[in-house]
N, C-alpha and C positions, 0 to 999 in steps of 0.2 A: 128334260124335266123329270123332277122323280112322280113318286107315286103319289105325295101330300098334295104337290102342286098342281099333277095333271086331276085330282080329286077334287081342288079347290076352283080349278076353272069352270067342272062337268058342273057341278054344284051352285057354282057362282057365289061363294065366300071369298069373301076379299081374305088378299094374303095380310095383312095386318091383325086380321082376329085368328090365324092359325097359332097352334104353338110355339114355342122356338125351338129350333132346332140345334142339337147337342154342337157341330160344331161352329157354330157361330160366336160371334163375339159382339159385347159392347161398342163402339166406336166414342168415345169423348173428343170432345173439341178440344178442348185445353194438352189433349195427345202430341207429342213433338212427332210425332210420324202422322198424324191428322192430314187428308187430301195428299199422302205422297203414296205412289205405287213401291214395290218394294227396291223396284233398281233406282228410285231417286235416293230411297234410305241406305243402299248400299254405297250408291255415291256419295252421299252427306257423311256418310262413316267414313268413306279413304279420306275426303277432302278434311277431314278432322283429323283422323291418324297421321295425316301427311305433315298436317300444321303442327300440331304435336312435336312431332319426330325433328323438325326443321332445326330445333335446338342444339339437338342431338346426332346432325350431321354428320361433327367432323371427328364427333366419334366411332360414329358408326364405319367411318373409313378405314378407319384401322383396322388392318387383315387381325384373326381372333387364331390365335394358336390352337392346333389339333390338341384336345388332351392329353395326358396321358395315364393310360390306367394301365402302368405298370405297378404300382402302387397295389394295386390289390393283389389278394394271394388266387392265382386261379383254381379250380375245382378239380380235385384229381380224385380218381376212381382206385379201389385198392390194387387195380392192376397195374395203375400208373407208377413212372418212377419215383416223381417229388412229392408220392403216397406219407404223408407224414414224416416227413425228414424231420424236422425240430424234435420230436416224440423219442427220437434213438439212442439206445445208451452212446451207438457212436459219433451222435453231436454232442449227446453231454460231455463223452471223454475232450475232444476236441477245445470246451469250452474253460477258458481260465478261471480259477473262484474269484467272485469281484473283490475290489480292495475298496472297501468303505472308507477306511483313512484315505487313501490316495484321494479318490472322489472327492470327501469334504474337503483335502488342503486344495484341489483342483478349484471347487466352489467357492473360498476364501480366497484364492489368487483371480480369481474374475471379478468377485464384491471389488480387490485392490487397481485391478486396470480399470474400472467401469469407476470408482470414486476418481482416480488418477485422469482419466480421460475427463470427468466431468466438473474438476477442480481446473484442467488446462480450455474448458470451453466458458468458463464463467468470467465474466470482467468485474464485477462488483468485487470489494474487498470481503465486508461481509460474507456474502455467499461462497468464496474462494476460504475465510479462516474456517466457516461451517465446515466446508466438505474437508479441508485437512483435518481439522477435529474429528470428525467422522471417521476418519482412515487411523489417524494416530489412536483412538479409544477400538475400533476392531482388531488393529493391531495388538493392544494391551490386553484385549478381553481374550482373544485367542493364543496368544503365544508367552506374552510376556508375565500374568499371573502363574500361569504352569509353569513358567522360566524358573522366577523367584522359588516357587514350591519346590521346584526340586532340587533348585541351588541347598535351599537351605533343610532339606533330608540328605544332602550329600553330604553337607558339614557335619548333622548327628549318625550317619551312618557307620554301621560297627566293622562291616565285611568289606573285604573286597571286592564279592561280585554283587554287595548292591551300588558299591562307588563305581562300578565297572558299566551295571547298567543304567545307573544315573548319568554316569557321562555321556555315553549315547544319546540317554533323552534332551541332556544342555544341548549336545552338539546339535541333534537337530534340530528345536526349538528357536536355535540359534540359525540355523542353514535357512529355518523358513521366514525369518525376520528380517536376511539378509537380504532373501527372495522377495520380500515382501518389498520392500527398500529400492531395490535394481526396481522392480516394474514400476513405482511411484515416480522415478528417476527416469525412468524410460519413457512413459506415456506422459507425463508433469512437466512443464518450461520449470525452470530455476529463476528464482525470482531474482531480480537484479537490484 
């Protein structure tokens, strides 16, 4: 007994007119833990987590792959050897300058498999003339107005090295339209 209580007995004060004491608590009826000790509330908890989970069995069986966190860059001390390697003139020598043309004709040849691929999964006709539509106006917009443009500065052209370097540009324009063509033909059924 502590000191309030052995106080209250010498005294003869009922324990109901004493203070309360700080760590006590209210008790409510309407409490969902109301009349349970705490190992029945820890078993009403599994017996809930359990039910719960039962949905999620046959996921749960599936063995869970270890990570992996190669992914990240580990922490290296200036002493270490992969002390800033990206940072060195000799990665940067190492490194090609990027090709922004390549890239975009790269990104334009994906737009043409991914229209091609998604013109040979559709059955609707509709949706099947859309997506060629689709393909034939990117085609137009990227290659075939710059085509026209330079056809017709190579007909006013005075020199020879601007006819020299206009042809170049037909040729290409020309090479990527052809390219363009081959992957619609490649990933596309042929209509019958």
């Amino acid at each position: 007994m502590n000191n309030i209580q052995q106080t209250a007995h010498t005294i003869c004060v009922p324990e109901e007119e004493l203070p309360v004491r700080a760590n006590m608590r209210v008790i409510r009826r309407n409490h969902p833990n109301y009349g349970m000790s705490t190992d029945d509330v820890a078993d009403r908890n599994e017996f809930i987590r359990c039910y719960l989970m039962r949905e999620f069995e046959a996921l749960m069986m599936i063995e869970a792959n270890e990570q992996d966190d190669s992914f990240y860059v580990p922490d290296y001390t200036v002493a270490d050897d992969g002390y800033s390697a990206f940072n060195t003139v000799d990665f940067q020598r190492t490194m090609e300058p990027f090709d922004a043309y390549g890239y975009a004709m790269g990104k334009i040849m994906e737009r043409v498999k991914n229209l091609a691929i998604l013109y040979s999964a559709l059955t609707r006709d509709e949706g099947r003339q859309n997506t060629l539509r689709r393909f034939n106006s990117l085609v137009e917009y990227e290659f075939r107005e710059r085509l026209l443009g330079c056809v017709d500065r190579f007909q006013t052209a005075r020199t020879d090295e601007q006819k020299e370097s206009l042809k170049k540009k037909i040729g290409e324009l020309n090479r990527r339209i052809i390219e363009c063509r081959k992957i619609w033909e490649r990933h596309a059924p042929r209509d019958v």
